[in-house]
C-alpha positions as CSV (number, residue, x, y, z in Angstrom):
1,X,-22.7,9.2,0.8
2,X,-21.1,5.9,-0.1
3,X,-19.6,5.5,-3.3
4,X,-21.3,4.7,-5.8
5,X,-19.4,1.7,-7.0
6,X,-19.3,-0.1,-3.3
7,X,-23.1,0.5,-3.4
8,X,-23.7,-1.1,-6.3
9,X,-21.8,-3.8,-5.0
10,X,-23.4,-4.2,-1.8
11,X,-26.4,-4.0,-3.1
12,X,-25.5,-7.5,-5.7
13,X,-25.2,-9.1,-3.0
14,X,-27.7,-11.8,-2.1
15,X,-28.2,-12.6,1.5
16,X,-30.2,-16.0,1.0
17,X,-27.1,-17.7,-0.2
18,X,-26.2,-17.5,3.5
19,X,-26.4,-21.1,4.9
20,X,-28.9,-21.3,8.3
21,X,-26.2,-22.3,10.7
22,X,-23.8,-19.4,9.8
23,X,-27.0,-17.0,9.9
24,X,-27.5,-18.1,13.6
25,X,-24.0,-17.0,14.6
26,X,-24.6,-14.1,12.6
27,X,-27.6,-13.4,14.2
28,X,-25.8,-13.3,17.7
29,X,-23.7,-11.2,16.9
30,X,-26.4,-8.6,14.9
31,X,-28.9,-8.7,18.6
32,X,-25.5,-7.8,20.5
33,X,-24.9,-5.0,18.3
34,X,-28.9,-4.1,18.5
35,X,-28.8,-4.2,22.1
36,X,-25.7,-1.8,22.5
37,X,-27.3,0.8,19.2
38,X,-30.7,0.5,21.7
39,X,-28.7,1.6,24.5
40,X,-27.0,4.6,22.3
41,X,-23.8,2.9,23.2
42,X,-21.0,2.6,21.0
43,X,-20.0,-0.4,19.0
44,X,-16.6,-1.5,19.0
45,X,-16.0,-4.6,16.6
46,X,-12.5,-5.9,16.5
47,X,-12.0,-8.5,13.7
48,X,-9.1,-10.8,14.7
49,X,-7.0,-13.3,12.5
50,X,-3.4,-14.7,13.0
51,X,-1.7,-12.1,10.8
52,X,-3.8,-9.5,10.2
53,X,-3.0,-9.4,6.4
54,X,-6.4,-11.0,4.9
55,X,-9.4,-11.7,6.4
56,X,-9.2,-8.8,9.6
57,X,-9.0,-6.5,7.0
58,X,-11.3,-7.6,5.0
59,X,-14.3,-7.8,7.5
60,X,-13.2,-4.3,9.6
61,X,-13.7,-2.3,6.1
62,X,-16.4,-4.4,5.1
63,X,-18.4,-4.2,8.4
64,X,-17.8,-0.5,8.0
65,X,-19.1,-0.1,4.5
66,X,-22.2,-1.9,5.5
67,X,-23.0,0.2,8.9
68,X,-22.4,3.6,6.9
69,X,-24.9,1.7,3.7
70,X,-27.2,1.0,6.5
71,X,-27.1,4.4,7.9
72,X,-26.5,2.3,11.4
73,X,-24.8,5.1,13.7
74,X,-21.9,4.4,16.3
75,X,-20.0,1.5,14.5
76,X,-16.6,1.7,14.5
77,X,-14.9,-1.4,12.9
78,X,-11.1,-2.1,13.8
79,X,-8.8,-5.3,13.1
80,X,-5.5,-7.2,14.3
81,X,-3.8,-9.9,15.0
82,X,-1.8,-12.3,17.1
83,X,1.3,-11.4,15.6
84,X,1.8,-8.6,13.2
85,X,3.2,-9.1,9.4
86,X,1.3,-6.8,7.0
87,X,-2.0,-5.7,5.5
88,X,-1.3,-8.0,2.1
89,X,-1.3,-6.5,-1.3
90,X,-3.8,-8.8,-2.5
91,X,-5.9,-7.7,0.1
92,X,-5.9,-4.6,-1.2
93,X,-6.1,-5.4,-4.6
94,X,-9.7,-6.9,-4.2
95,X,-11.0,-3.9,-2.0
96,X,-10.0,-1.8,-5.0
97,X,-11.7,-4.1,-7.1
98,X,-14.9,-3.4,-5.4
99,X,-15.0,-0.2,-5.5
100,X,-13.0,1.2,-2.9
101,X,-10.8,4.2,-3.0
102,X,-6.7,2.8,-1.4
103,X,-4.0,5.5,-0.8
104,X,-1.0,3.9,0.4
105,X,0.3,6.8,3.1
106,X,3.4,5.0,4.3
107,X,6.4,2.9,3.2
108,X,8.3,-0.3,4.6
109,X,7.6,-4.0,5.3
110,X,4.3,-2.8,7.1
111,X,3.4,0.0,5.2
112,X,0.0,2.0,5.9
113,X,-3.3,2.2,3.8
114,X,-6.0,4.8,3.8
115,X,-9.4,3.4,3.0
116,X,-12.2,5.3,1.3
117,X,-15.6,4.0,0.8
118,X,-17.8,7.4,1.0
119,X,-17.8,11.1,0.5
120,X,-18.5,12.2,4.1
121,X,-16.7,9.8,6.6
122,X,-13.1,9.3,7.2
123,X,-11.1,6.4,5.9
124,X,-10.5,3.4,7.5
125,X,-6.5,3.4,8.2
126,X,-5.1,-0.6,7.1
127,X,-1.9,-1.8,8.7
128,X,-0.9,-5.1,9.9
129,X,-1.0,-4.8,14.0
130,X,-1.7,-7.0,17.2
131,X,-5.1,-7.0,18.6
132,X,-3.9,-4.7,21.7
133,X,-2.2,-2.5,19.6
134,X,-3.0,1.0,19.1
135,X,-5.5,2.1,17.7
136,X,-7.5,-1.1,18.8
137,X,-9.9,-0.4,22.1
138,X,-8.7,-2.3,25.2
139,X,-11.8,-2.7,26.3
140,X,-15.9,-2.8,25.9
141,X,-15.1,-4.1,22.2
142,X,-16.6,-7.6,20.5
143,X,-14.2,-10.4,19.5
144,X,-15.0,-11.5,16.2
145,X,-12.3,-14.6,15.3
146,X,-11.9,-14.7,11.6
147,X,-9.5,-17.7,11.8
148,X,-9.7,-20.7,13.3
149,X,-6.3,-20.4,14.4
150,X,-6.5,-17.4,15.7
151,X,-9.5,-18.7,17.9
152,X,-8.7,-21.9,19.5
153,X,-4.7,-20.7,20.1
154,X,-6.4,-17.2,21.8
155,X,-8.9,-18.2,24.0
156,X,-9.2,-14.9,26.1
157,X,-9.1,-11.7,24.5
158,X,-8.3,-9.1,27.2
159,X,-10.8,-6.5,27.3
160,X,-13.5,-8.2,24.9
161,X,-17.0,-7.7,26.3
162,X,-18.3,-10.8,24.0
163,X,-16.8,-13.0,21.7
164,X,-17.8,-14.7,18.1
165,X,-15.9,-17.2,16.1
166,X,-16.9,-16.4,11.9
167,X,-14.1,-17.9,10.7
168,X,-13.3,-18.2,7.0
169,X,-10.9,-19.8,4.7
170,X,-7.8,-18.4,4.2
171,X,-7.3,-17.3,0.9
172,X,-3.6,-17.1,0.9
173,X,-3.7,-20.7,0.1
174,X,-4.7,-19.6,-3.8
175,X,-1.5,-17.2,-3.5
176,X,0.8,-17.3,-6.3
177,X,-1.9,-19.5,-8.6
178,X,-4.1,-19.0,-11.5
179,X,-6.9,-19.0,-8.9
180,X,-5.4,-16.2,-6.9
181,X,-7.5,-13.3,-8.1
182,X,-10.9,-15.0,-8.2
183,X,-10.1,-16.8,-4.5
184,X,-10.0,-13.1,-3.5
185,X,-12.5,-11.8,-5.1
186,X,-14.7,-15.0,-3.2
187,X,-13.5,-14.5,0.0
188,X,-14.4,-10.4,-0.6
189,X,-17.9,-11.1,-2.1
190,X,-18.5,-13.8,1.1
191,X,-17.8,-11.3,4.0
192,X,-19.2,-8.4,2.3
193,X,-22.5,-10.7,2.0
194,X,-21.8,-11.2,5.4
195,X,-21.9,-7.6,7.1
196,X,-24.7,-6.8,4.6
197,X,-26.7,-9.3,6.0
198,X,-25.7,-8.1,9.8
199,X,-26.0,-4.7,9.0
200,X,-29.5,-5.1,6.9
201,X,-31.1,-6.4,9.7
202,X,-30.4,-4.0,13.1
């Protein structure tokens, strides 16, 4: 069962606020994970940004919050990057925020993060890495661009059966400022809105 705390949260959230143009991308991307549930074939999501610190993260534990609040079986949500740095600290900081449950497992300039978000299913396991990297699939997997850096300097992912460019704003540009926290907790609340309202509607 989900926690308590990211189901609350989750269930704050208000879908509406979602502008029409980014629903239709959205919607793409919910029919190709309908068609694939339909099929009983698994769905591989691979969220994709430049460093694979912010917003990667943030939509992999996100979209797999959502599918386990939705009850929406065979999801499995994974994340990198063109170049590996680390899973930020900030990052982390606004996941804990909402609710989630972060045990830091290893050390180092890149260290490791185990995810919790409900009683039952495992963790999601946070490190910085490049999108070929393992544990990522190398094939059969959607593309989802979360920068727009990331997707016009990476035009072909190897092994993605579909692509889909949701970029957002990079909230590392509120790093070090007043604004930090609550540019965080915005870009959080905005892709957790996000996966809710891909998730609410399979």
């Amino acid at each position: 069962m989900l926690f308590s705390e990211i189901r609350a949260y989750l269930e704050s959230l208000n879908i509406g606020t979602i502008p029409k143009d980014r629903q239709t991308v959205l919607t793409e991307l919910r029919n190709y994970i309908a068609g694939k549930s339909a099929r009983s074939e698994p769905v591989s999501l691979m969220f994709i940004c430049t460093h694979n610190s912010r917003r990667s993260h943030l939509g992999q534990v996100w979209a797999q919050a959502a599918a386990a609040h939705y009850d929406i079986p065979g999801i499995r949500a994974f994340s990198g990057g063109t170049e590996a740095t680390a899973c930020n600290p900030r990052t982390v900081a606004a996941l804990k925020r909402a609710g989630f449950v972060i045990i830091r497992s290893s050390e180092g300039e890149n260290p490791t993060y185990k995810i919790l978000f409900d009683e039952a299913l495992p963790p999601v396991i946070a490190f910085s890495k490049v999108y070929d990297q393992h544990p990522n699939p190398d094939q059969s997997f959607a593309a989802l661009m979360t920068c727009s850096h990331a997707d016009e300097n990476c035009p072909y992912i190897p092994g993605a059966e579909k692509r889909f460019a949701i970029t957002y704003t990079d909230p590392k540009e509120s790093d070090g400022t007043p604004a930090e926290t609550s540019t965080y907790d915005a870009r959080c609340r905005q892709i957790a809105t996000e996966m809710k309202y891909l998730f609410s509607k399979i």
